[in-house]
Structure formats: structure tokens, C-alpha cells
Backbone bond lengths (Angstrom), bond angles and torsions (degrees), N, CA, C in turn:
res aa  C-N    CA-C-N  psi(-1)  N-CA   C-N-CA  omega(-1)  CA-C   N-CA-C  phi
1 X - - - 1.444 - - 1.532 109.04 -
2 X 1.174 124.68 133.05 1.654 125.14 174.75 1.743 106.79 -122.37
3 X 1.193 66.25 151.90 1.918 101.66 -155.60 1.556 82.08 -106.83
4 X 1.193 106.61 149.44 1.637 119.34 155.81 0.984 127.36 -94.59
5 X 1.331 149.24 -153.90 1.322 127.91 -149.42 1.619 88.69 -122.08
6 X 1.882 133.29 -30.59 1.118 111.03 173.95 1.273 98.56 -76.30
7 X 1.325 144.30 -57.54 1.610 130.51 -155.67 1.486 104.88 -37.31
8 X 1.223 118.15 -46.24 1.733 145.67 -173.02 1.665 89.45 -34.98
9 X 1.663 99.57 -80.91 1.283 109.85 -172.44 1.445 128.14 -61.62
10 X 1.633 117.18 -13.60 1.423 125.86 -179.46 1.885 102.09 -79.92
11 X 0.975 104.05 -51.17 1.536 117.70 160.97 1.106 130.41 -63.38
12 X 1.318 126.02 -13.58 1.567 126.96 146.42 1.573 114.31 -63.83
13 X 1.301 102.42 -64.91 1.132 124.74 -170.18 1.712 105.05 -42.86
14 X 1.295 115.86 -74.38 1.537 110.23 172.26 1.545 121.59 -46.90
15 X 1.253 106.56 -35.48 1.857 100.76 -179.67 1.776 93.10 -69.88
16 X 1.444 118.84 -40.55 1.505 96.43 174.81 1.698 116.09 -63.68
17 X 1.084 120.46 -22.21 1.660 110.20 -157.74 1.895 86.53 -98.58
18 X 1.303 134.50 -12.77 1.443 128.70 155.80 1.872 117.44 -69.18
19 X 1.453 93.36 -21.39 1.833 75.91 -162.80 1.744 91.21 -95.74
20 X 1.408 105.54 -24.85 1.621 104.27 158.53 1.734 120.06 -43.02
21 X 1.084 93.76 -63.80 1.790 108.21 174.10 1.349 118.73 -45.75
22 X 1.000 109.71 -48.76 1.484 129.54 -174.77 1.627 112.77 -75.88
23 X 1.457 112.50 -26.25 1.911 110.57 171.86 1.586 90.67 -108.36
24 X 1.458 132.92 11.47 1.230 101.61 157.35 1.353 113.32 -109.34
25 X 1.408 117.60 14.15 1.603 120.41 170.51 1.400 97.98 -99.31
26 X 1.168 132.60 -26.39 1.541 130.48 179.73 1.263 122.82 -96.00
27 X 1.662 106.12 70.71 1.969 114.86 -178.26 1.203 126.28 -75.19
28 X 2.162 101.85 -7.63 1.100 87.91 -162.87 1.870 92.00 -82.75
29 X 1.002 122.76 12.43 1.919 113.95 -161.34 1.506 85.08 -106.13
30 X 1.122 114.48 137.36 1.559 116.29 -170.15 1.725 92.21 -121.21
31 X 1.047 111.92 158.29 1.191 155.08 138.23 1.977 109.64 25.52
32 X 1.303 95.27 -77.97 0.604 138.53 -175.30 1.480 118.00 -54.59
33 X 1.261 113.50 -57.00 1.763 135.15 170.10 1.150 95.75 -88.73
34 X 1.482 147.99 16.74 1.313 137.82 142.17 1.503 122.03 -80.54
35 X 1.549 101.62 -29.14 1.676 111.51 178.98 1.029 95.22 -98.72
36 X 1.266 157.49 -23.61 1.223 144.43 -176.02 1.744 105.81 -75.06
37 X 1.481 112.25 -27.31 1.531 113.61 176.91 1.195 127.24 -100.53
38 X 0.834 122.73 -26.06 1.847 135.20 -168.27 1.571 99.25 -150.99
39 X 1.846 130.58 19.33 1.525 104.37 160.73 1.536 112.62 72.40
40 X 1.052 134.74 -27.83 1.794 115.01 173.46 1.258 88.30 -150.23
41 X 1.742 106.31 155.71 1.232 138.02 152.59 0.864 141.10 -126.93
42 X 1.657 140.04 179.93 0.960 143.42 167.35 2.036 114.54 0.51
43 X 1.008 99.97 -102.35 1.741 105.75 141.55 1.620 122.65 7.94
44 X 1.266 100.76 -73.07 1.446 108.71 177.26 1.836 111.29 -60.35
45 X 1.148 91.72 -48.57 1.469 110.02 -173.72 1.478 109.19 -43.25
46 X 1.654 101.16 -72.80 1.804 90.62 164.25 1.836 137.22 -62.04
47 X 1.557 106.75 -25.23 1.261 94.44 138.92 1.384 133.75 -28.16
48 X 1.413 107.80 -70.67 1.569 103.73 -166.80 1.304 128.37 -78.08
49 X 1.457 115.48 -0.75 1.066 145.77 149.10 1.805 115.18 -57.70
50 X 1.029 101.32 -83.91 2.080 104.16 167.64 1.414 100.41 -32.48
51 X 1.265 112.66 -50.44 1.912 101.10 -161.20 1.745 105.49 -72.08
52 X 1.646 104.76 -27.93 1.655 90.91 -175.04 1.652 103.66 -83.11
53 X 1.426 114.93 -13.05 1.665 103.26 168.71 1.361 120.22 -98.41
54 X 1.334 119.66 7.79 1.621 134.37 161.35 1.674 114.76 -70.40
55 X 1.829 93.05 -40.80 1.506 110.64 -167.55 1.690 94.37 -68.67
56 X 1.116 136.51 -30.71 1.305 137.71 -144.09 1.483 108.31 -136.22
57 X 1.584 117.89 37.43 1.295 140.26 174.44 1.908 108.22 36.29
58 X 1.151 101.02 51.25 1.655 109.99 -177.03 1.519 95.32 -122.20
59 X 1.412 106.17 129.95 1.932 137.86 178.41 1.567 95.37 -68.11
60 X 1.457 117.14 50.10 2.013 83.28 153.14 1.437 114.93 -124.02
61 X 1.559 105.90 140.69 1.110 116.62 -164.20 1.503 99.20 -84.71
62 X 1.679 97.29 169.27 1.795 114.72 -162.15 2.007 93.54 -59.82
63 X 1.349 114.74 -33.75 1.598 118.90 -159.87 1.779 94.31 -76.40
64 X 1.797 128.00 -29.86 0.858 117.79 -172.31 1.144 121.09 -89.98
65 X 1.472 114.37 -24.19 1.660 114.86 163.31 1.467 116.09 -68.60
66 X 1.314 120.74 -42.11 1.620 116.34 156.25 1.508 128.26 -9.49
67 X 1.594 100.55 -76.30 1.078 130.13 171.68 1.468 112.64 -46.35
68 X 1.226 110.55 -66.94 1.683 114.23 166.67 1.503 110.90 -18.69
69 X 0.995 105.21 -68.37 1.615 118.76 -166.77 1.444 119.76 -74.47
70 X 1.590 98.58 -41.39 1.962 91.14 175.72 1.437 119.46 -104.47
71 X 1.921 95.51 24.53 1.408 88.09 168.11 1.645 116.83 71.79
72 X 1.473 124.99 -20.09 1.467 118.22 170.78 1.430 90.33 -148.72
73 X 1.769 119.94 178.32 1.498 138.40 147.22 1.726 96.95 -19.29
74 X 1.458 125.48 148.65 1.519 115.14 176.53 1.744 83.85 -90.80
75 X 1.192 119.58 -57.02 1.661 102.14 166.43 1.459 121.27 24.11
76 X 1.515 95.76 -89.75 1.493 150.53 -137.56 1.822 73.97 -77.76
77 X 1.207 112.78 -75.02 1.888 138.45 -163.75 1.896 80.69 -38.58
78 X 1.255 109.25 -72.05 1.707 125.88 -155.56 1.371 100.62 -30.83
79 X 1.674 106.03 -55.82 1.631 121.28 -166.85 1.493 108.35 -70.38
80 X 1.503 110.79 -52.11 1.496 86.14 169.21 1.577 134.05 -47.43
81 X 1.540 103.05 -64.32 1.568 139.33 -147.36 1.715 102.19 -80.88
82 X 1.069 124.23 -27.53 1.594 99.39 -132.23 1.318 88.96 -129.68
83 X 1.369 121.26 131.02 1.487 127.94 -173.75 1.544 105.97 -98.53
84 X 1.596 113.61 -163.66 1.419 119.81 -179.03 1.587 92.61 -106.86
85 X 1.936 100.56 144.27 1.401 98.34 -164.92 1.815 96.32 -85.19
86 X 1.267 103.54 165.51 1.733 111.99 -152.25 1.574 73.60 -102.41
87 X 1.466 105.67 160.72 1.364 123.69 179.13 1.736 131.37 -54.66
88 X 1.306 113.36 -20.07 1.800 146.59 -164.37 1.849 82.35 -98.16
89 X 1.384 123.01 -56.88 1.140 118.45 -158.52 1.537 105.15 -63.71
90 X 1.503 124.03 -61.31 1.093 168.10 164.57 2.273 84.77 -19.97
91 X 1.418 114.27 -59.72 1.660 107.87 -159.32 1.557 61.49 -87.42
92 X 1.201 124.37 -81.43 1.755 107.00 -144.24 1.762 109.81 -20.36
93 X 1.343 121.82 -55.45 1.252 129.31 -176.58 1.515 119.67 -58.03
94 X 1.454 130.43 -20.54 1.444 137.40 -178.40 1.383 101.84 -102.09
95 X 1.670 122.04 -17.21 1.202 105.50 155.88 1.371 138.92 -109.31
96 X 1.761 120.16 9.99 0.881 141.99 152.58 1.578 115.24 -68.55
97 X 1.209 110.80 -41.33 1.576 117.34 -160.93 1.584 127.16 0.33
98 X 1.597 95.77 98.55 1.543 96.45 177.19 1.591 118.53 -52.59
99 X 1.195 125.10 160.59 1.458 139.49 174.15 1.380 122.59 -99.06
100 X 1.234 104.37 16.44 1.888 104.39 160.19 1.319 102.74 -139.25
């Protein structure tokens, strides 16, 4: 079946604005056990976000793609959500070590 190039992108676009939805209903999975399993998180996420509106001469700053993604200030996200990483998490992550 072929898709055209907007359906392509309308259907990107929603599987991105679901998997957004979906790690900002899930606070209790931190950060942390996202890179330790699959390599990017939260974090990354708005990264790759800034770089595709960098690529395409669009003003959003690193604090506004944040926001995009966790749904509040990451601030704001940190203080609620985000615990201290436990010691297991901490080696899993120095021996996983993602490459970006």
C-alpha cells in the first residue's frame, strides 16, 4: 500500500504526539530507565524536536521543547516526578552509555 508523503507525515506526526502523551501519563518511569532500555528519553525527545525546528529556521528554545514533551516547565516536571537514580540504575547506565 503507498502512502504519500503528507499521509506519511500526518501519521508520523500523531504516533509522535501519542508517544508524547503516553510518557507524559507515565511519571512513574523516569528518565533514567528509559536510557537504560531503549537509549533516549524524555530529554532526547525534546532534543530531537529543537533540531527538527532548528533544521527549518523555527525559534524554539531548548526550555520550550522541554515543555512540549513533559507537558509542564521540566523544572516544574523534575520536582514533582523524578527521584534519585538508585545505584543498579546509575551502573546499568555507565554501561549502556548512549552515544549522543
Amino acid at each position: 500500500m503507498a502512502i504519500d508523503d503528507k499521509t506519511q507525515t500526518e501519521l508520523e506526526a500523531a504516533a509522535f504526539r501519542r508517544l508524547v502523551a503516553h510518557l507524559q501519563g507515565r511519571t512513574d518511569v523516569q528518565n533514567i530507565d528509559l536510557m537504560n532500555l531503549a537509549g533516549f528519553c524524555r530529554n532526547c525527545l525534546s532534543n530531537w524536536l529543537k533540531d527538527a525546528a532548528d533544521e527549518r529556521g523555527i525559534g524554539l528554545s531548548k526550555d520550550e521543547s522541554r515543555a512540549a514533551v513533559y507537558g509542564m516547565p521540566y523544572e516544574a516536571w523534575k520536582q514533582l516526578h523524578q527521584g534519585e537514580a538508585k545505584p543498579d540504575q546509575l551502573a546499568a547506565f555507565e554501561k549502556a552509555k548512549p552515544a549522543h
